[in-house]
N, C-alpha and C positions, 0 to 999 in steps of 0.2 A: 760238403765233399771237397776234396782237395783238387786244384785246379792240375790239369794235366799238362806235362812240358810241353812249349809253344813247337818245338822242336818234332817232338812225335806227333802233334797234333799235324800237323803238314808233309810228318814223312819226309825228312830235310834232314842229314846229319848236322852235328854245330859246325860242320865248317863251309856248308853248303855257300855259294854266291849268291849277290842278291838276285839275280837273272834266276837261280834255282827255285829261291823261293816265290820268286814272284808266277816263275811257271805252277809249281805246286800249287800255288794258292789259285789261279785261275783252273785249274784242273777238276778242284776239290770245289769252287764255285760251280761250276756247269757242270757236277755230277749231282751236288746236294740241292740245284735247285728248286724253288716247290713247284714249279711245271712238270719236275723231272721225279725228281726225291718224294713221295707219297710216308714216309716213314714215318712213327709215332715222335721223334726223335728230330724229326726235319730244323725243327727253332733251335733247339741246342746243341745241335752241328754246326747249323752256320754260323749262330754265334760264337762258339769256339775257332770257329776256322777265319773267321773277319776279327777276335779278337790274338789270336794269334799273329795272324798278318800285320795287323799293326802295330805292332811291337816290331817283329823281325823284319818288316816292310822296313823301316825306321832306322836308318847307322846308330841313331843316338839312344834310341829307345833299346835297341838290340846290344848296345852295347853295356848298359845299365844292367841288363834283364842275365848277359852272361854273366857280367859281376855279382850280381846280387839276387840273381832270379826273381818271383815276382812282386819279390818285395820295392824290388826297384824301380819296378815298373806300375805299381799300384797308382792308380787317382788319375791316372792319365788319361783316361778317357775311353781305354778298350771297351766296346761293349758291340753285341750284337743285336739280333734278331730282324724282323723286315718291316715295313713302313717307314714313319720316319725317323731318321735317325739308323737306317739300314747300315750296322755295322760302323760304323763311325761317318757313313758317304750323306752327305748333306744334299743332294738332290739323281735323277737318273743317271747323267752323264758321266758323276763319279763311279756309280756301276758298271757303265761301260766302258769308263778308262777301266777299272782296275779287272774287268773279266776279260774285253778284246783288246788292251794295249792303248789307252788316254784315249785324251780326246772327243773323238770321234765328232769333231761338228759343232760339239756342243760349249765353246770358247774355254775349257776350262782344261788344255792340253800341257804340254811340255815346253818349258819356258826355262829360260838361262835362269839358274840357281840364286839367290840371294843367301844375304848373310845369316849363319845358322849359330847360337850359342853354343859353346864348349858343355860339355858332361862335366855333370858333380861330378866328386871323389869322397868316399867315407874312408875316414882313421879310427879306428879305436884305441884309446888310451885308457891304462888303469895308472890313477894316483890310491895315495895312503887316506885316510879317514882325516888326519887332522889339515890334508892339506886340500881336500875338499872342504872342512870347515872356514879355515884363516885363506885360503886362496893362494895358488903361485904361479909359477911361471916355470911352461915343460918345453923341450925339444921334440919336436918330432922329426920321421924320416920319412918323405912323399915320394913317390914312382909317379910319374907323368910325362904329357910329351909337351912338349913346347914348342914354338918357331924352330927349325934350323938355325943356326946361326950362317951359316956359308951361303944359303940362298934366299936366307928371309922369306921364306914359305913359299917361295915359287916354284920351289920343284924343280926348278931347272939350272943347272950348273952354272956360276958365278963369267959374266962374259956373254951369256945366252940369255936369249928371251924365249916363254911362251908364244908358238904362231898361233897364230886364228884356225881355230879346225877347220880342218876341208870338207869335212861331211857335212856339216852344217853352218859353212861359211861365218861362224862366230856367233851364231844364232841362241846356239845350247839346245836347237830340238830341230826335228824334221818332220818331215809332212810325210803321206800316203795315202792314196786312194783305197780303199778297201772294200769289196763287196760284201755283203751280212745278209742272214733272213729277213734285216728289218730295211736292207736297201743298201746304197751306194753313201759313203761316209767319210771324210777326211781323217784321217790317223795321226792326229799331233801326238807325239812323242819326244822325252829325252832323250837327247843324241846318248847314242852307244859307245860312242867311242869317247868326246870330253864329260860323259858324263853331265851335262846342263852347263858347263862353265864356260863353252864356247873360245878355249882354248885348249893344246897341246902339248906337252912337254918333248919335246924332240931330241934334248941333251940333257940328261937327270942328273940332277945331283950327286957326286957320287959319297955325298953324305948324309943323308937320306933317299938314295936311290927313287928322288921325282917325289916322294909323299909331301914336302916340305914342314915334316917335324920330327922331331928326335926324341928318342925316348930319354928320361935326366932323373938323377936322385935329386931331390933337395931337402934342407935340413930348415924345419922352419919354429920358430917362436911361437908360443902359444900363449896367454895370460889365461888363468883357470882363474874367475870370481871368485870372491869368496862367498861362501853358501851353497856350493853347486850340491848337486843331488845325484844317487846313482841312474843315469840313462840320461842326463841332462847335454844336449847336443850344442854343440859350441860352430859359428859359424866365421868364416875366412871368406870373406869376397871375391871372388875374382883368382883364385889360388887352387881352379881346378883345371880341368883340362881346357886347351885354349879355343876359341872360336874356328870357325869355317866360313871365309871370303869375309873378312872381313867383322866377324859378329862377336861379340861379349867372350870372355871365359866366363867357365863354370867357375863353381863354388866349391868349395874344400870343408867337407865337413866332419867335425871333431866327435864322437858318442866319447863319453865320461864313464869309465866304470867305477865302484870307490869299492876299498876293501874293507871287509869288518874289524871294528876295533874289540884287541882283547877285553877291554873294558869297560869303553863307553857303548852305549845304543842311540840310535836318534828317533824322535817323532816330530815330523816338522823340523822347528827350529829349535825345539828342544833336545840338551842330552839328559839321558838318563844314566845314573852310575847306583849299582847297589854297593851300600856300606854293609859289611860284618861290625859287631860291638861284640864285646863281652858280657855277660848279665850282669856285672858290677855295675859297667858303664849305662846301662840300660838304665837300672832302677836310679844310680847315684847321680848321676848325669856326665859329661864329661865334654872337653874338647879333643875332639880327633882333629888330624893333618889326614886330609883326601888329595888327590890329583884332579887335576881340573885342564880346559888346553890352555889353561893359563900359565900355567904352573901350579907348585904346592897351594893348599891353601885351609886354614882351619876353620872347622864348624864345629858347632855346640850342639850339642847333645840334653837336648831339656832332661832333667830328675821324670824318671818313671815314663821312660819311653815305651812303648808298645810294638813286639813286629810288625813291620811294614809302614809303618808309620814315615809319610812322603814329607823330604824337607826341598824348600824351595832356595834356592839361590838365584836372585834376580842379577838379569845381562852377563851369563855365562855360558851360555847356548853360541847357540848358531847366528854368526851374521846374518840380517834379511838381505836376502840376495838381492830385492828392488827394495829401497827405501834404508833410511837409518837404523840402529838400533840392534838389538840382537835377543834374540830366546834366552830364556832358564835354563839352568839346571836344576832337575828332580833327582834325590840322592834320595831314596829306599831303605831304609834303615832294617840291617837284619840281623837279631840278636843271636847270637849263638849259643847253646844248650849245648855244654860241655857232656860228656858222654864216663862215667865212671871212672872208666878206665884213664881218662885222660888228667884226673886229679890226683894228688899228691893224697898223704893221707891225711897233713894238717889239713886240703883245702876241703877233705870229707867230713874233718870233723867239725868245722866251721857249719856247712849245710846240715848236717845235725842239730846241730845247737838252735839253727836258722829256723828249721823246721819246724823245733817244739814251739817257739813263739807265734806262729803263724796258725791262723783258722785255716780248714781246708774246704777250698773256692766250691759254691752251689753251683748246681748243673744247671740250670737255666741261668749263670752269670752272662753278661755281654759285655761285651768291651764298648763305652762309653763314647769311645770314637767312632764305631761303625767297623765292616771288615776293610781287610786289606783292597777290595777294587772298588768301595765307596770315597777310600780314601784317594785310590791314585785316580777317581774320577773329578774328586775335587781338585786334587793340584794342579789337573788339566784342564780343568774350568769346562770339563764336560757336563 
């Protein structure tokens, strides 16, 4: 069954705050819980509403998840249901941070923020079929945010500094007493106002109005291997969005689409090309000139070829994308039976003449070579 948007699951439109969602998701805990919730359904509410939350809980994961829904957010660890492992929360106290607001006592409250990595970013690029084979080198165009340049991520206007929050004297979190059914509790919490960072910006930037980073085109080099394959995902270090206080950028990552060629096919590191002959060429044998990604190139035509009859050209394929060397080409050999109308009347009288010379072939004849997919089994050493 397909997963339902994390969005409805919480009852949050997409532009809800994270104060929204976190109230929802407390809401929708202390209604579905199993003291409370008796329903047949009890496990696979909560689990969808703990794994929702941790996704939109999440700037990083929520932001993946708008981009690319939940494909972006797959492996990450959302899961519910109760015991352990309750929703992603590794012991009680996480329950009670996340149902009455952190903390509570249990040492595991709101604490000045550390450094977070920057979010991928996915490109899709489609190249041509031969330049997925031989490999090149593309431009791409990125949308990302980067440092500000005028306040160097501080947010605050060139001249000024970040003060020490006053609500939480620089801390990044605050304390409260709180009473509950299960007693009297301390309520460690992230400051609401610097948000965990346990400073201020008082004078914003007025070039990124206090976020300290900017949104920027850039135009980036790519090398495309040779041998890549179509979905094959190409990776850029560090060339995705940038860190938070401090932490890594993300990573910039490239999906390859390849488009089909009018001629060739691949399997593996093999191409395959089928050849047309003539039945002259068939029975008498001949050299034809084929296309290869090499360029032109002639092959021989054995005396008394057969349809379908596979010819091999060794290291005409596909570079191996890891290691030396490169695949065949399997060229298909397919004779063409001219059709009446398409001959001349000397070229009729000729098969006439042809004909009286020739026995006419038993029905239980076989072709000596086997059929046509014995054969293309063997030149693929299947």
């Amino acid at each position: 069954m397909a997963k339902r948007d994390y969005y409805e699951v919480l009852g949050v439109s997409r532009t809800a705050s994270a104060d929204e969602i976190k109230r929802a998701y407390r809401r929708l805990v202390k209604q579905y819980h199993p003291d409370i919730y008796k329903g047949p359904d009890a496990d696979a509410r909560i689990k969808e509403i703990n794994e929702a939350y941790e996704v939109l809980g999440d700037p990083q994961k929520r932001a993946r998840y708008d981009r690319y829904g939940h494909a972006g957010v797959s492996g990450t660890g959302a899961a519910g249901g109760y015991g352990p492992g309750f929703g992603g929360f590794t012991d009680i106290g996480d329950i009670f941070e996340e149902i009455f607001g952190t903390g509570f006592g249990f040492g595991r409250g709101g604490r000045r923020q550390g450094p977070a990595r920057g979010a991928d970013i996915r490109v899709d690029l489609t190249i041509e079929f031969e330049e997925a084979v031989m490999g090149t080198e593309k431009e791409i165009e990125v949308t990302r945010h980067e440092t500000c340049p005028r306040c160097q991520g501080t947010g605050a206007e060139p001249g000024t500094q970040p003060m020490r929050c006053p609500t939480c004297n620089g801390m990044g979190q605050v304390r409260q007493r709180q009473q509950t059914i299960f007693g009297t509790f301390v309520n460690v919490s992230t400051c609401p106002r610097c948000k965990g960072t346990g400073e201020v910006v008082t004078t914003p930037c007025r070039e990124c109005h206090g976020s300290g980073e900017v949104e920027v085109t850039r135009r980036l080099r790519v090398k495309i291997p040779a041998g890549v394959q179509d979905g094959t995902r190409i990776r850029l270090q560090g060339e995705g969005e940038p860190g938070k206080r401090g932490g890594q950028p993300g990573n910039l990552y490239v999906f390859i689409s390849v488009k089909p060629h009018k001629l060739f096919q691949r399997v593996d590191d093999d191409i395959l090309l089928e050849l047309p002959i003539n039945i002259a060429q068939a029975v008498l044998g001949a050299e034809v000139e084929i296309p290869t990604l090499d360029g032109p190139k002639l092959v021989k035509i054995p005396p008394g070829t057969q349809p379908g009859k596979v010819l091999r050209l060794r290291g005409l394929g596909v570079p191996h994308l890891r290691g030396g060397g490169r695949g065949d080409m399997l060229i298909t050999v397919d004779v063409h039976i001219p059709k009446q109308s398409e001959l001349t009347e000397e070229q009729k009288e000729l098969f006439y003449r042809l004909a009286e010379t020739l026995e006419p072939m038993p029905v239980e004849h076989r072709n000596e070579h086997g059929g046509f997919f014995e054969r293309m089994r063997e030149a693929l050493g299947l």
